[in-house]
ZALUM-133823 format. One record per residue: y, z, x of N, C-alpha, C in turn; residue number from 1; residue in three letters. Coordinates in steps of 0.2 Angstrom, whole numbers, plus 5000, padded with zeros to 4 digits. Last residue first. Layout:
N
 n.north n.up n.east ca.north ca.up ca.east c.north c.up c.east   n res
       Y    Z      X        Y     Z       X       Y    Z      X NUM ALA
...
This chain:
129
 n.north n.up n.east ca.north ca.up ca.east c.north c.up c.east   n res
    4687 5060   5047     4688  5058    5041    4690 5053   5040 129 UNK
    4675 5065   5059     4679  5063    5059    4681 5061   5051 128 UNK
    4665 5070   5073     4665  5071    5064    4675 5073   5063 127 UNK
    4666 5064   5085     4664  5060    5081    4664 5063   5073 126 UNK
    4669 5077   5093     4674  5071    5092    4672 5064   5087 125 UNK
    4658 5085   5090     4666  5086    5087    4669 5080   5089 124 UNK
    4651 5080   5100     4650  5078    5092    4655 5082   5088 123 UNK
    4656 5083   5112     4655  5076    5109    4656 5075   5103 122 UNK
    4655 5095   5111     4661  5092    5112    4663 5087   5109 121 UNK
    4642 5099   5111     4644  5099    5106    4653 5096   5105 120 UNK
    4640 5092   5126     4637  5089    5121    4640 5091   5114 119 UNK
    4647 5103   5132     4651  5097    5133    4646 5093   5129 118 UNK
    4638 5115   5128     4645  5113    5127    4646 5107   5126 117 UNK
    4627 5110   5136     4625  5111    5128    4633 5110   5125 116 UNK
    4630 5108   5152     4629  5103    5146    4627 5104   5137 115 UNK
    4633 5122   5151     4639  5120    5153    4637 5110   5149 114 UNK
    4621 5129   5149     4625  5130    5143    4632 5124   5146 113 UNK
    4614 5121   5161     4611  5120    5153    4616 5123   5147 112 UNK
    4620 5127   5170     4618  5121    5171    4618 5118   5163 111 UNK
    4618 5143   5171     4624  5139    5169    4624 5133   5167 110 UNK
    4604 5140   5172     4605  5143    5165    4614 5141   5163 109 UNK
    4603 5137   5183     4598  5134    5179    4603 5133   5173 108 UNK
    4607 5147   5189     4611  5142    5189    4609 5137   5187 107 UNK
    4600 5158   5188     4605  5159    5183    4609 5152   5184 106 UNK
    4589 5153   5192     4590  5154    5185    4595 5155   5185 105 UNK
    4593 5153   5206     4589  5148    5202    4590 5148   5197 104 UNK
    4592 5167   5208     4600  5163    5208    4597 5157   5205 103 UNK
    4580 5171   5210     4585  5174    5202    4592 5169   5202 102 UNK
    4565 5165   5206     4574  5165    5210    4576 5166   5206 101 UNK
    4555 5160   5202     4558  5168    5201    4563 5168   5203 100 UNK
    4547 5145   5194     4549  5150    5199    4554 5155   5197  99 UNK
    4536 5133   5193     4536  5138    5190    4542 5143   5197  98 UNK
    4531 5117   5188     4535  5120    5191    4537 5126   5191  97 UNK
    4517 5106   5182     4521  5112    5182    4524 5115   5190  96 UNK
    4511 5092   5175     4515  5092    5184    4518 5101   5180  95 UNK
    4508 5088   5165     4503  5093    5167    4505 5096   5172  94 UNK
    4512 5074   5161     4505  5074    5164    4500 5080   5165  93 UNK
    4524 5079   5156     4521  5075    5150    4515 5075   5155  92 UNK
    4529 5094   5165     4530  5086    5164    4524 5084   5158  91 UNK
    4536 5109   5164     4530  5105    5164    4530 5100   5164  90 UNK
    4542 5123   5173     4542  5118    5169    4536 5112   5170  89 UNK
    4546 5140   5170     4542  5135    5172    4545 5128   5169  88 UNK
    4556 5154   5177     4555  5147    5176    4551 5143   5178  87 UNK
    4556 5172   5176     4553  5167    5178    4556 5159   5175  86 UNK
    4559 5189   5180     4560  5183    5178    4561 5176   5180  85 UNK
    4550 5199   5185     4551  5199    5181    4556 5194   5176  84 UNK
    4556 5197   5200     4547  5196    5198    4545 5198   5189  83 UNK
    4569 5202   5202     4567  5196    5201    4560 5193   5197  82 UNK
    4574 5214   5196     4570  5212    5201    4566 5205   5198  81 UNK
    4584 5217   5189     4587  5215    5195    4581 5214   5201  80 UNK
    4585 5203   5175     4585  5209    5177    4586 5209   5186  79 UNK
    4595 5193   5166     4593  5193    5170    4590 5201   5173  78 UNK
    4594 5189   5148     4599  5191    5153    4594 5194   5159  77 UNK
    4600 5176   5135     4596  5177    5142    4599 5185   5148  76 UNK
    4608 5172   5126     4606  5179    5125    4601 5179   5133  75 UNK
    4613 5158   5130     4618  5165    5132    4615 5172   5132  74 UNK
    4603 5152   5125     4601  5152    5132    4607 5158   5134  73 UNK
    4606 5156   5111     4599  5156    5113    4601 5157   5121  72 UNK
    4618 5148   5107     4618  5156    5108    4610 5160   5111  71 UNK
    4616 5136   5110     4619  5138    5116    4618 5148   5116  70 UNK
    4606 5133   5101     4603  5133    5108    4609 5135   5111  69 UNK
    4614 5133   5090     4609  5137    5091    4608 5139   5097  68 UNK
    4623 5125   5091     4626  5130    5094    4621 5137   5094  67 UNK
    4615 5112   5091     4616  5114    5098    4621 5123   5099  66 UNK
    4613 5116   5077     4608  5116    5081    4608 5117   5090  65 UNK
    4626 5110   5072     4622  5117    5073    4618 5119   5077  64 UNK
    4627 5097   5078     4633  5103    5081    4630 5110   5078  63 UNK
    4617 5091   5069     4615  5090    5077    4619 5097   5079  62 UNK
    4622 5093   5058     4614  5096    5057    4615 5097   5066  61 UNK
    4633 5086   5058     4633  5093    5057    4627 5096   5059  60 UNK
    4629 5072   5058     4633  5075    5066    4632 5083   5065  59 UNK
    4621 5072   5047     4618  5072    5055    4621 5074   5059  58 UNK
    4634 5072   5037     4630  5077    5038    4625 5078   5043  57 UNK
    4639 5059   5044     4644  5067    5045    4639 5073   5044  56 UNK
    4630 5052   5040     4632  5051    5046    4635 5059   5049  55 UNK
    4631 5054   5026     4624  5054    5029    4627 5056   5036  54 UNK
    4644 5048   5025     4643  5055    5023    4638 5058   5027  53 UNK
    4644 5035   5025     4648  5038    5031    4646 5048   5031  52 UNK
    4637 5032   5015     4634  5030    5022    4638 5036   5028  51 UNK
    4646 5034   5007     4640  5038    5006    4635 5037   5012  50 UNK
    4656 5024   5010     4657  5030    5008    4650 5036   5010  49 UNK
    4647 5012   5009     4650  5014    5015    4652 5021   5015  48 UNK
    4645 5011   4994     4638  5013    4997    4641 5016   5008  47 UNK
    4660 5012   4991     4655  5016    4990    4650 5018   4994  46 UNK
    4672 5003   4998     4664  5003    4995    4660 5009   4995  45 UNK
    4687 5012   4998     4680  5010    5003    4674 5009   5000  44 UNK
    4704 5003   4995     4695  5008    4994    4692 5006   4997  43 UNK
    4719 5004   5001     4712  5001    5000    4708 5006   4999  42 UNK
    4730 5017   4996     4727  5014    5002    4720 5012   5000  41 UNK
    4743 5012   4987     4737  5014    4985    4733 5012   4992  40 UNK
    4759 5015   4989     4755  5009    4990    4748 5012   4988  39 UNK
    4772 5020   4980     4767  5022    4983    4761 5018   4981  38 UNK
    4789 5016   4973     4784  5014    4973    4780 5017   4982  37 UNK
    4796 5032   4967     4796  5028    4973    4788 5026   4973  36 UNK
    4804 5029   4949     4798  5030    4956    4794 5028   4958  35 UNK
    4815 5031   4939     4814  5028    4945    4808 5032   4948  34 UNK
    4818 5040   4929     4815  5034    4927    4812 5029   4934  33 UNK
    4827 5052   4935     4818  5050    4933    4814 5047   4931  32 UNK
    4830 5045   4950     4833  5048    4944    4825 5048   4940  31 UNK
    4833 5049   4968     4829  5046    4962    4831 5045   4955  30 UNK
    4847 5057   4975     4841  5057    4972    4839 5051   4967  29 UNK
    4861 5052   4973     4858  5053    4979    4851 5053   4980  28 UNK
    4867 5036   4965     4864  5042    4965    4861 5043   4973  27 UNK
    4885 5029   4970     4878  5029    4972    4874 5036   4969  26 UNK
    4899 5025   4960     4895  5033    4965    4888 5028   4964  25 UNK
    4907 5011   4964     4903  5014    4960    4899 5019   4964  24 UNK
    4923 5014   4976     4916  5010    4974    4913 5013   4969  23 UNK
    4940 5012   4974     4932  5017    4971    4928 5012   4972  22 UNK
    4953 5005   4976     4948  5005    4980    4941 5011   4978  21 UNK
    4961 4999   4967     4958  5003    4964    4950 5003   4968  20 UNK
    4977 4994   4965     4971  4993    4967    4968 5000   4967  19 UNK
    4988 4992   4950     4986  4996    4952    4977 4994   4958  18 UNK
    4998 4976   4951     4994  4980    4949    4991 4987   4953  17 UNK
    5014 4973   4946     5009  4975    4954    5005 4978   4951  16 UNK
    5019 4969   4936     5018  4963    4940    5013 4965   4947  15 UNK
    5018 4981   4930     5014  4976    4925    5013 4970   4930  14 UNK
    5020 4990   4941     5019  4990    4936    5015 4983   4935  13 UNK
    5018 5005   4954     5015  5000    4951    5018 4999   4943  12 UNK
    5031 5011   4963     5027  5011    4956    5024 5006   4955  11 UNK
    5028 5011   4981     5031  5007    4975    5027 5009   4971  10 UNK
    5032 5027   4989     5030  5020    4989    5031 5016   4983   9 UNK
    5046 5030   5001     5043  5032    4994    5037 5024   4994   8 UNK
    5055 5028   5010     5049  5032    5010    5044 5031   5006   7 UNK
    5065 5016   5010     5069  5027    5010    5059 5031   5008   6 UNK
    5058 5007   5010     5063  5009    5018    5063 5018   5016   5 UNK
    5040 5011   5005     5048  5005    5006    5052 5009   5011   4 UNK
    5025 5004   5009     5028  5010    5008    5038 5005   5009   3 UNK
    5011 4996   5004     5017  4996    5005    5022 5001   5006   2 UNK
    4994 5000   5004     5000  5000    5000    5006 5000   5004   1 UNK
């Protein structure tokens, strides 16, 4: 707008219109007849649905089982005379291996819970949604 010499600005009349810089208010919220379209994520066939559950329920069967074994070899505990705790092992012909070392064993037994972990590791990373 035009301001004149002594300050003032000019009355609008019928030759100067009044400008009338307003935008229409935007709403900020939705209103309740509006809503936000939500895509529908793909189906999954069924029989793949129920395949996949099989799946989940074997990974579960399998992550129990090893936490069987891991609280089974943790119950082990070692006495202080050796001749009282032993390791055999057999092969599929008969070949047996039988020993008392006590450090043998315990490092057997680290051996075997440090792979029963890192196998239920595994199978937590496969039961998935």
């Amino acid at each position: 707008m035009n301001i004149l010499k002594n300050g003032t600005a000019p009355v609008p009349t019928k030759e100067t219109p009044v400008s009338n810089n307003q935008l229409p208010a935007v709403p900020l919220k939705p209103t309740a007849t509006e809503k936000p379209k939500v895509e529908k994520p793909e189906q999954i066939p069924l029989e793949d649905r129920i395949l996949r559950i099989q799946v989940l329920g074997d990974l579960i069967a399998k992550r129990e089982k090893l936490q069987d074994s891991l609280k089974k070899i943790s119950s082990y505990k070692f006495s202080s005379e050796s001749r009282f705790d032993k390791l055999t092992i057999e092969d599929g012909e008969g070949n047996e291996f039988t020993t008392t070392n006590t450090d043998v064993l315990k490092e057997v037994v680290a051996t075997i819970k440090a792979t029963i972990l890192r196998k239920i590791s595994e199978v937590d990373s496969f039961i998935t949604f």
